[in-house]
DOSE-496352 format. One record per residue (C-alpha): x, y, z; residue in one letter. Coordinates in steps of 0.2 Angstrom, whole numbers, plus 5000, padded with zeros to 4 digits. Example, Ala and Ser with C-alpha at 12.3 -4.5 7.8 and 13.67 -1.06 7.14 Angstrom:
<seros>
+------+------+------+---------+
!    x !    y !    z ! residuo !
+------+------+------+---------+
! 5062 ! 4978 ! 5039 !       A !
! 5068 ! 4995 ! 5036 !       S !
+------+------+------+---------+
</seros>
This chain:
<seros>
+------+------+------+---------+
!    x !    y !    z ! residuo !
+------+------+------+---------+
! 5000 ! 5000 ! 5000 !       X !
! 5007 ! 5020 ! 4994 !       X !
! 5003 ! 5035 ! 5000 !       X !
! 4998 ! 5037 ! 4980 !       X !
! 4984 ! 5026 ! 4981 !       X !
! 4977 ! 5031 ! 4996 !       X !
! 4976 ! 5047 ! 4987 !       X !
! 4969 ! 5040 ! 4971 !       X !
! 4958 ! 5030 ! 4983 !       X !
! 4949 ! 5045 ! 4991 !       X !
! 4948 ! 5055 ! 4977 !       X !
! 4937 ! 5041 ! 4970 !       X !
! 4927 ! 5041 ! 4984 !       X !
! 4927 ! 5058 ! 4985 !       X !
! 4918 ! 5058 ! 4966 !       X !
! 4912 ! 5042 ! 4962 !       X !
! 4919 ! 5043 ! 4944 !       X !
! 4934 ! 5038 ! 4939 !       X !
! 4936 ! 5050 ! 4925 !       X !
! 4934 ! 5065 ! 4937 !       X !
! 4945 ! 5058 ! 4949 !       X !
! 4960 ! 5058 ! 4937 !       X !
! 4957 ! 5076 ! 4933 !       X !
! 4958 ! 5077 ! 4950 !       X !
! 4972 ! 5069 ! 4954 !       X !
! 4983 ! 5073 ! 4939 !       X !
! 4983 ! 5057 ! 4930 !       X !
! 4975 ! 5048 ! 4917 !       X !
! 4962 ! 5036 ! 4919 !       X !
! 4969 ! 5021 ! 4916 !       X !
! 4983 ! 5025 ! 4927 !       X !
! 4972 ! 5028 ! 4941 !       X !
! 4963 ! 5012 ! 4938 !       X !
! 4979 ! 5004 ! 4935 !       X !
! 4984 ! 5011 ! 4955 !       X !
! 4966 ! 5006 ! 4962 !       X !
! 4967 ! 4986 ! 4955 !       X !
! 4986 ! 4986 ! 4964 !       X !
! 4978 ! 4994 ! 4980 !       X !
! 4964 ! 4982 ! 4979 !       X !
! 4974 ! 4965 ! 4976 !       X !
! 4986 ! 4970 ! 4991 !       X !
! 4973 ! 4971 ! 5003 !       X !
! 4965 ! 4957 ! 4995 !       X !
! 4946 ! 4963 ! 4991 !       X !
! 4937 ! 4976 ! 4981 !       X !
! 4935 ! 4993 ! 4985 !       X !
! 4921 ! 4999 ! 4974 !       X !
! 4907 ! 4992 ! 4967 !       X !
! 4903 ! 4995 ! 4949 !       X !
! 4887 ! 4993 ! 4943 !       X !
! 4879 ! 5002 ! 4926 !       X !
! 4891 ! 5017 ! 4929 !       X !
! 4888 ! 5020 ! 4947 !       X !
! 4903 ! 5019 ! 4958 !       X !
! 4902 ! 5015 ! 4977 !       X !
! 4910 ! 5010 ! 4990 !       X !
! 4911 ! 4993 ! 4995 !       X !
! 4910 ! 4986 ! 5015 !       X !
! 4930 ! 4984 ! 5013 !       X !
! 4931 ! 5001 ! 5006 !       X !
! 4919 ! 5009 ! 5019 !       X !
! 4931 ! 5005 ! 5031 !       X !
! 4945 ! 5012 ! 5022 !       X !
! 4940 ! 5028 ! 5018 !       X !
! 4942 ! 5038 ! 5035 !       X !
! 4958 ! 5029 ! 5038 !       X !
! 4965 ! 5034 ! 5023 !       X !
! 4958 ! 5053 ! 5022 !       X !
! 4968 ! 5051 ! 5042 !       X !
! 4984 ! 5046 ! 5035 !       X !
! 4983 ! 5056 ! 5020 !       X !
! 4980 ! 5073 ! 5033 !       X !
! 4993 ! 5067 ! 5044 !       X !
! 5006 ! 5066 ! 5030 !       X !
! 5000 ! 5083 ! 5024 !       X !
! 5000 ! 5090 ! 5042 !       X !
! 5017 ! 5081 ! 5044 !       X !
! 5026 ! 5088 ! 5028 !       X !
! 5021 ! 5107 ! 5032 !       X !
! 5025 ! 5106 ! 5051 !       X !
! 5043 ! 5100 ! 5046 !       X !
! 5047 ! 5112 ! 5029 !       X !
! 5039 ! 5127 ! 5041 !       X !
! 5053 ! 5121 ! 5055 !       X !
! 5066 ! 5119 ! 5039 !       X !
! 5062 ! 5137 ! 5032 !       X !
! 5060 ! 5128 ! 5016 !       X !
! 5043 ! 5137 ! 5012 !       X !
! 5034 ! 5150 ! 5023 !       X !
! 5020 ! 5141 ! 5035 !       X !
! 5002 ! 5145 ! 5032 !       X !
! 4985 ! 5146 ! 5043 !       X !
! 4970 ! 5148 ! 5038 !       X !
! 4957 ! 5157 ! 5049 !       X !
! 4939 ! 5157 ! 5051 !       X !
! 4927 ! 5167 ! 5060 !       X !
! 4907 ! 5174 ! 5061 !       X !
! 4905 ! 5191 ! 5054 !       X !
! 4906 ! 5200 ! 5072 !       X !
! 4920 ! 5188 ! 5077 !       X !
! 4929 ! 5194 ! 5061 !       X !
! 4927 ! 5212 ! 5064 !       X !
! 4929 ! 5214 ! 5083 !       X !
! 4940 ! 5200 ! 5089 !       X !
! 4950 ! 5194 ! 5075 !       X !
! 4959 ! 5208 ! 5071 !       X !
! 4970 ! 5211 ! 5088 !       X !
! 4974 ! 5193 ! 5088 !       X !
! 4982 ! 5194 ! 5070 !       X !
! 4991 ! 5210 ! 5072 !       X !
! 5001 ! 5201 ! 5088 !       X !
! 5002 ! 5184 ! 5077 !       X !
! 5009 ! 5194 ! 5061 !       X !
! 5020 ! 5204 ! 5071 !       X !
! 5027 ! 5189 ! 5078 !       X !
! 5028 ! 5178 ! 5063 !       X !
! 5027 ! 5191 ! 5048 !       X !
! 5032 ! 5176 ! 5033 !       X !
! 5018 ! 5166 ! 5036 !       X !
! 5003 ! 5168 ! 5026 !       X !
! 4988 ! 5170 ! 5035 !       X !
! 4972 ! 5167 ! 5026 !       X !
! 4955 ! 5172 ! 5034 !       X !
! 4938 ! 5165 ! 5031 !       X !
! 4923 ! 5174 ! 5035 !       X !
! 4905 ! 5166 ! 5039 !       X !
! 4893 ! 5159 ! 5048 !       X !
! 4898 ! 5144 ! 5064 !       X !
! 4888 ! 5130 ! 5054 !       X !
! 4897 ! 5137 ! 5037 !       X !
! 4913 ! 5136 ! 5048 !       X !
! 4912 ! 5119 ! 5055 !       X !
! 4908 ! 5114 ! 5040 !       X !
! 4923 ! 5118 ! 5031 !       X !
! 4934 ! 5114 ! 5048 !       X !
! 4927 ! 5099 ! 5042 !       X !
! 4933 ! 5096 ! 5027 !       X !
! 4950 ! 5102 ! 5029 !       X !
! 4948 ! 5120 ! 5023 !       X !
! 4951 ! 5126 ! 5039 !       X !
! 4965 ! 5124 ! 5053 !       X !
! 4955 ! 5133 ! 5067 !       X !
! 4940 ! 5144 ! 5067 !       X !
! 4931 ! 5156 ! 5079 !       X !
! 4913 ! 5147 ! 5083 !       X !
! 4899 ! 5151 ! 5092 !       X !
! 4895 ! 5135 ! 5101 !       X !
! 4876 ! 5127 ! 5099 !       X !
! 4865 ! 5122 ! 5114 !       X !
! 4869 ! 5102 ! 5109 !       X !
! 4886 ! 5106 ! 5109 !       X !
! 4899 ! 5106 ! 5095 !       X !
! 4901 ! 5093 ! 5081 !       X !
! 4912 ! 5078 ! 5089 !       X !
! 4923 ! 5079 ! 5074 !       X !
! 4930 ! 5095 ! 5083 !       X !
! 4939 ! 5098 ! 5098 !       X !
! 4931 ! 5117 ! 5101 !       X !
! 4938 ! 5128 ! 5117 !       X !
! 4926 ! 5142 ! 5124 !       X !
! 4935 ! 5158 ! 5126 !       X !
! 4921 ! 5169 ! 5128 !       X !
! 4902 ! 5175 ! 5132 !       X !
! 4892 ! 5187 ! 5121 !       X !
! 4876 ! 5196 ! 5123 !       X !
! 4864 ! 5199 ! 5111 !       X !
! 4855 ! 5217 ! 5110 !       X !
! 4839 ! 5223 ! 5099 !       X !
! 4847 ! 5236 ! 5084 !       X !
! 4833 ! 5249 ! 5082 !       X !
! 4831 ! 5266 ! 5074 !       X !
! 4817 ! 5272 ! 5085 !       X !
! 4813 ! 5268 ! 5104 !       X !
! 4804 ! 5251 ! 5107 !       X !
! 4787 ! 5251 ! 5114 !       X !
! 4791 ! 5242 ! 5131 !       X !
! 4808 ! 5248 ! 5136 !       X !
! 4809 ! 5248 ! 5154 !       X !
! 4818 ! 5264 ! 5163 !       X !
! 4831 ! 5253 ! 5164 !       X !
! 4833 ! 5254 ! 5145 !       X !
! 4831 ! 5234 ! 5145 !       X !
! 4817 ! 5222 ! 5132 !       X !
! 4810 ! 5208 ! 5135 !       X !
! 4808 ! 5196 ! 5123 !       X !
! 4793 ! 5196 ! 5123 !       X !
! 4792 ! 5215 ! 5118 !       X !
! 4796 ! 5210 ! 5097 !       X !
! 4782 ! 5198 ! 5098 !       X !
! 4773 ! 5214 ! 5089 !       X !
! 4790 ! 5222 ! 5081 !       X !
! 4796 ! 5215 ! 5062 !       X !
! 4812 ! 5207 ! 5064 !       X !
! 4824 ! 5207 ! 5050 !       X !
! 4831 ! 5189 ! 5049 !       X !
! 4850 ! 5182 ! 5044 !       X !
! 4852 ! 5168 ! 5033 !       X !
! 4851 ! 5151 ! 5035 !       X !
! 4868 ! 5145 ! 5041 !       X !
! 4870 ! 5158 ! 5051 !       X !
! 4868 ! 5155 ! 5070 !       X !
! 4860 ! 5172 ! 5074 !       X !
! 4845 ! 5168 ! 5068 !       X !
! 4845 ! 5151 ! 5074 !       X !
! 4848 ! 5161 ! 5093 !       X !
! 4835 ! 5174 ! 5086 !       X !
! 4821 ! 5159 ! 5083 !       X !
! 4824 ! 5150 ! 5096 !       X !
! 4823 ! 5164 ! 5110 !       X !
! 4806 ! 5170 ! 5102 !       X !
! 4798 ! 5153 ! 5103 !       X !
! 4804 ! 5150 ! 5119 !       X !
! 4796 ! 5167 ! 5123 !       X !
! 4779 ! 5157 ! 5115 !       X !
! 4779 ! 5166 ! 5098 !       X !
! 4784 ! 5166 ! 5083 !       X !
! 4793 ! 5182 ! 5075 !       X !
! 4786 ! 5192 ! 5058 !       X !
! 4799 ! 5193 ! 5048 !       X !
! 4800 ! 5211 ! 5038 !       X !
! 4815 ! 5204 ! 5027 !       X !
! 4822 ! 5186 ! 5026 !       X !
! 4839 ! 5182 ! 5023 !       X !
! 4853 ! 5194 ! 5022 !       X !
! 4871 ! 5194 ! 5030 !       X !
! 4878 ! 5204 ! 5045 !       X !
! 4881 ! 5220 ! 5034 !       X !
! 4863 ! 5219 ! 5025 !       X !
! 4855 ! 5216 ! 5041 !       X !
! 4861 ! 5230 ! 5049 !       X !
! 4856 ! 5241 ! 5034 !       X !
! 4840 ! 5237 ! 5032 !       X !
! 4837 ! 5241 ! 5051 !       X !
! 4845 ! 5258 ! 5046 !       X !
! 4834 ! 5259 ! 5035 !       X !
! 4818 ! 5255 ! 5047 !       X !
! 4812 ! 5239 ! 5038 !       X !
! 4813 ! 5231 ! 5056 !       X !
! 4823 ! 5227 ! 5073 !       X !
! 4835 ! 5215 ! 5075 !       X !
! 4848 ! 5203 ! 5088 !       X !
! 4864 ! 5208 ! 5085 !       X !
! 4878 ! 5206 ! 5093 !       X !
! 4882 ! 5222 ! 5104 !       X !
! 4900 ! 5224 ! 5097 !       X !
! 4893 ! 5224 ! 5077 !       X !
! 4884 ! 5240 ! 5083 !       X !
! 4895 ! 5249 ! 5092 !       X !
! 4902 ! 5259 ! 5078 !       X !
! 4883 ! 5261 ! 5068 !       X !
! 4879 ! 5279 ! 5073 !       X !
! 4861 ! 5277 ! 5065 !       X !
! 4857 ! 5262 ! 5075 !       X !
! 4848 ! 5263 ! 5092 !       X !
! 4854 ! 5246 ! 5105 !       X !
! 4841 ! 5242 ! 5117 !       X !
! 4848 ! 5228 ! 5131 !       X !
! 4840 ! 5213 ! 5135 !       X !
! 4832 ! 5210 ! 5153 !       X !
! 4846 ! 5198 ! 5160 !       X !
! 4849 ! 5183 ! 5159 !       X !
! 4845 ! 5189 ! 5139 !       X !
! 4852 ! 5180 ! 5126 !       X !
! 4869 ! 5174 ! 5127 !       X !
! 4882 ! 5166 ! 5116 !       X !
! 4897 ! 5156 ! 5121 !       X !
! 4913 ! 5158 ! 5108 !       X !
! 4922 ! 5146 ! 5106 !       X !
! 4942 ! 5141 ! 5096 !       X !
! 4939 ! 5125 ! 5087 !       X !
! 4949 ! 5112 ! 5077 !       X !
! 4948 ! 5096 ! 5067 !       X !
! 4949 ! 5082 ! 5082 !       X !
! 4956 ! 5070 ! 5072 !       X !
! 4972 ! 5082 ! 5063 !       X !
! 4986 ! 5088 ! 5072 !       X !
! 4989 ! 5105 ! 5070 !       X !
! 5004 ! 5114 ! 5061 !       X !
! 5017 ! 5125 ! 5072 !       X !
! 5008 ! 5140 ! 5063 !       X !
! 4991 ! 5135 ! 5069 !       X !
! 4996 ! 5132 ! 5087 !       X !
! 5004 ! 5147 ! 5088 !       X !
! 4990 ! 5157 ! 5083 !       X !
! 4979 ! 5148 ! 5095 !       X !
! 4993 ! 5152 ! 5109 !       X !
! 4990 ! 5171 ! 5103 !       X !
! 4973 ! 5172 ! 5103 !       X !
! 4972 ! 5165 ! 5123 !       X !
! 4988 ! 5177 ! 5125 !       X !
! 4976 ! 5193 ! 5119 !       X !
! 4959 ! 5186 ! 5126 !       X !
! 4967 ! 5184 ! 5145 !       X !
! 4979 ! 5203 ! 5143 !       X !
! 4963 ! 5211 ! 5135 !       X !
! 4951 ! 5206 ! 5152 !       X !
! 4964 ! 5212 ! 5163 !       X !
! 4964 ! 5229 ! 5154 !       X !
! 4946 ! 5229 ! 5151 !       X !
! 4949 ! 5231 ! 5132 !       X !
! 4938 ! 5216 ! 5126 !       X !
! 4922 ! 5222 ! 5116 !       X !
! 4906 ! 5228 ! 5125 !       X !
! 4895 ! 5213 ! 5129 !       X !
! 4909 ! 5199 ! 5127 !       X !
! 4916 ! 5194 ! 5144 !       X !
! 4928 ! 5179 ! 5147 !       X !
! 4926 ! 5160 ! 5152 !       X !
+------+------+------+---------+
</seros>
């Protein structure tokens, strides 16, 4: 058995075609089949079945699948952990992080990791937490700033909470309801339109379930837009929304109404694929994040509304 035909192995899997595959791969077809009858007669049963131009996996290549997609990220992993250590090429990481994460948290933490490693190339993802774990998933990711869902994060990751965010309503007028206090109750937008993120977004996953635990459900003004759009459109007065806090804070046209405590809260979380060992890069960034979450309480720098766990 070769690393190679592990790697033609999964990118068969990966497609179900064979012809697709060796695009994939680099190869031609009958190269790759060539590869795939070797790795088959050296473990001694077939991997795919191969019925009227439908490829799957047999019970034997079931089982190999997620050991070789193991071994083939572990020998990735390994080869850029030992060139980054070498200098023979500069290291790489590649961030994710939700829209307010991005554009609150993110940025401190970067400036102290490029300032201390200024070669390495250092991509950033922006998007949703299930967008996120979903490309953690698959590889496309080494760590990625989350916000943790009430059941808990996929067991595929190993995810850290850092922190706790509250939610506020994002306004242009007064809502009917506020307290002197300057607080809502939930229960106060049963009669307000909301303007609603997309699916895949866990805002409005945390915005529908704290209506219906409230015993309504929300009218939606508008349906679907991003963090940007969604703040726009409540400058514009199509509705109120649940934001987080540190998102408005620099929105002069919006109006932030708090929530009466406990409100709505978010945990945030540092996660990473369970099963790959991370490069030096990646652990250094997640060393540097801790490092800027635990100086940034002691100097009460962190963002309104975020507190540490």
């Amino acid at each position: 058995m070769q690393l190679h035909q592990l790697r033609y192995f999964a990118a068969v899997a990966e497609v179900r075609h064979f012809t697709q595959a060796a695009d994939l791969v680099g190869i031609t077809q009958p190269s790759l089949s060539k590869q795939i009858h070797a790795l088959e007669t050296d473990l001694g049963a077939p991997l795919f079945e191969r019925v009227r131009g439908n490829i799957t996996l047999t019970a034997a290549g079931e089982v190999l699948l997620p050991l070789a997609k193991r071994i083939l990220a572990d020998v990735e992993t390994a080869t850029r952990e030992v060139q980054e250590l070498v200098g023979l090429r500069r290291g790489r990481v590649r961030l994710g992080a939700t829209p307010s994460l991005a554009t609150s948290l993110a940025p401190p933490v970067l400036r102290r990791f490029r300032d201390a490693y200024p070669t390495v190339d250092l991509r950033v993802e922006e998007g949703g937490s299930q967008d996120l774990v979903r490309d953690l998933l698959r590889g496309d990711l080494d760590l990625a700033l989350i916000i943790m869902p009430a059941a808990g994060a996929d067991p595929g990751l190993r995810a850290d909470p850092i922190l706790r965010e509250s939610l506020v309503v994002a306004s242009v007028d007064p809502l009917p309801g506020t307290s002197p206090a300057g607080e809502l109750r939930i229960t106060d937008l049963r009669d307000q339109p909301l303007v609603m993120f997309r699916e895949g977004y866990d805002l409005r996953d945390a915005t529908l379930q704290a209506c219906r635990a409230a015993g309504f459900e929300p009218t939606l003004s508008v349906d679907g837009g991003e963090m940007d759009a969604v703040l726009s459109f409540v400058e514009a007065g199509l509705g109120v929304a649940l934001v987080p806090g540190i998102v408005v804070a620099r929105r002069a046209g919006i109006r932030v109404t708090r929530l009466v405590p406990p409100g709505v809260r978010r945990t945030i979380a540092v996660a990473r694929r369970r099963d790959v060992v991370p490069t030096h890069a990646g652990r250094e960034l997640r060393r540097i994040l801790l490092e800027y979450v635990h100086d940034a309480t002691a100097t009460a720098e962190l963002p309104p509304g975020v507190e540490p766990l």
